[in-house]
Each structure stands twice: as C-alpha cells, then as structure tokens.
N, C-alpha and C positions, 0 to 999 in steps of 0.2 A: 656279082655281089652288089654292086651300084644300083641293080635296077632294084634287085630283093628288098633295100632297106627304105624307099618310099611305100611301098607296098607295106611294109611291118608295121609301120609307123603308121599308116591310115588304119591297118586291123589291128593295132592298139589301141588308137584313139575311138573306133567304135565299141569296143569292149570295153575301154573308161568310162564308156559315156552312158553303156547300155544300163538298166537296173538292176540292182540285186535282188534277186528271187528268195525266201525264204517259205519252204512246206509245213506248214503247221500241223500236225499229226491228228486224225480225227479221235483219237485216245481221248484225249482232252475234255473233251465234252462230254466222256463217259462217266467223269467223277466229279466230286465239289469240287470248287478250285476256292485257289486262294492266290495273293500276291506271289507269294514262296513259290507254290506250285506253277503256274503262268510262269513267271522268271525261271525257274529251274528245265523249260522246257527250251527247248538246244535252238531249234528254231527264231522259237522268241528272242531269246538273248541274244544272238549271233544278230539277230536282224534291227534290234534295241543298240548294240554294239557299232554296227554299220552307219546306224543313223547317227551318229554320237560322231564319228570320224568325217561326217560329212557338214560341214556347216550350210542352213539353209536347205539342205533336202527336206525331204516328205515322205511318211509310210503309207504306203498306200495298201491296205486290205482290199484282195479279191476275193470276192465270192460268188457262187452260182446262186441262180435266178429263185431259187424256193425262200418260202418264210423261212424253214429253218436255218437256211445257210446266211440268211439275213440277216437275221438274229445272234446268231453265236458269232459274226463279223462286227453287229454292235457293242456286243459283251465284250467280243480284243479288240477294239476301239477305246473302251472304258478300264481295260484292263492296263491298257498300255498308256492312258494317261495319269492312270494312279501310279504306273512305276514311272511318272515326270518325263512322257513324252508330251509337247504340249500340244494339247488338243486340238490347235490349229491347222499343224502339219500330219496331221492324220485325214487321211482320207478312205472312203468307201467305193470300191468300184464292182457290178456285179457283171461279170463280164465272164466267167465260165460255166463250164458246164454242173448240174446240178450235184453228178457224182463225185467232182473234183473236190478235194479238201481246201481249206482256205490255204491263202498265199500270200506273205508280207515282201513288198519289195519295196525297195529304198530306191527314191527316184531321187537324183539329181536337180538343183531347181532352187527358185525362189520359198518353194514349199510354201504356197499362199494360197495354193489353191486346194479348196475343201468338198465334200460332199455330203 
C-alpha cells in the first residue's frame, strides 16, 4: 500500500496538469450561428466553464491545416470572445489533421501566450 500511494499521487498530478480537451461538433458550421447557438453547444460551454475555474489559463483552439479549418477556428476565436472570453488567452494552434473537427482545450498557465 506504501508503495501504491506515491505512484497515485505522481498519476494525479499529471492528469491535474494535463489539458482539457473539448470536441467541438462539425454540425456547427452547418447553420447560422449566433451567441445563443455557440453557447448552447455542450462542447463550448463545458470548455468556456473550465476556463472560468481556472484562473490564468488559456483556450487554445486546434485545428487542421486547410483554409477551412482555419477559418471556422477564427470565427470560435471571435465567438468565444463575444461570450467574454478575453481575447488574449485565446489561442490558435493548427496542429491536426485536416479531417479532424476543431478542439478547445483549456491549458493551465500564465495564458499570455497568443497566436
């Protein structure tokens, strides 16, 4: 038992430390949107939610390499700073694949750092 609980404790402390992932649904882009509609989606919120419990974190949107995925990553960029995320701690990283849907994950951190 002695030996178990430094072990728990170190794969705690990487799962505290790691990001939260949020899928953002490619639905989304199939209709208008509006604030309502963005906020109502389960993804966003929970990941809008996460950031809020984290003081000093940053959301970092992923997206794949194409215009379009670039694009509707800039549009939840602008989405998420109308619903008073501040702009600063928003970040853009294009780091999947192009079939992948976007990805909001809540990084731990000074959140200063932009793209």
């Amino acid at each position: 038992m002695i030996r178990f609980l430094p072990a728990a404790a170190i794969a705690w402390a990487a799962f505290d430390a790691a990001a939260q992932t949020f899928v953002v649904p490619p639905e989304l882009w199939d209709r208008p949107r509006s604030g309502r509609a963005v906020l109502e989606q389960p993804a966003i919120r929970q990941a809008v939610n996460a950031w809020l419990e984290l003081p000093g974190a940053r959301l970092v949107v992923r997206h794949g390499a194409g215009q379009e995925s670039l694009l509707a990553a800039e549009e939840l960029r602008f989405w998420l700073a109308a619903l008073a995320v501040e702009p600063g701690r928003i970040a853009l990283r294009g780091d999947l694949q192009s079939s992948e849907p976007l990805r909001i994950e809540v990084e731990k951190g000074d959140g200063r750092g932009t793209n």
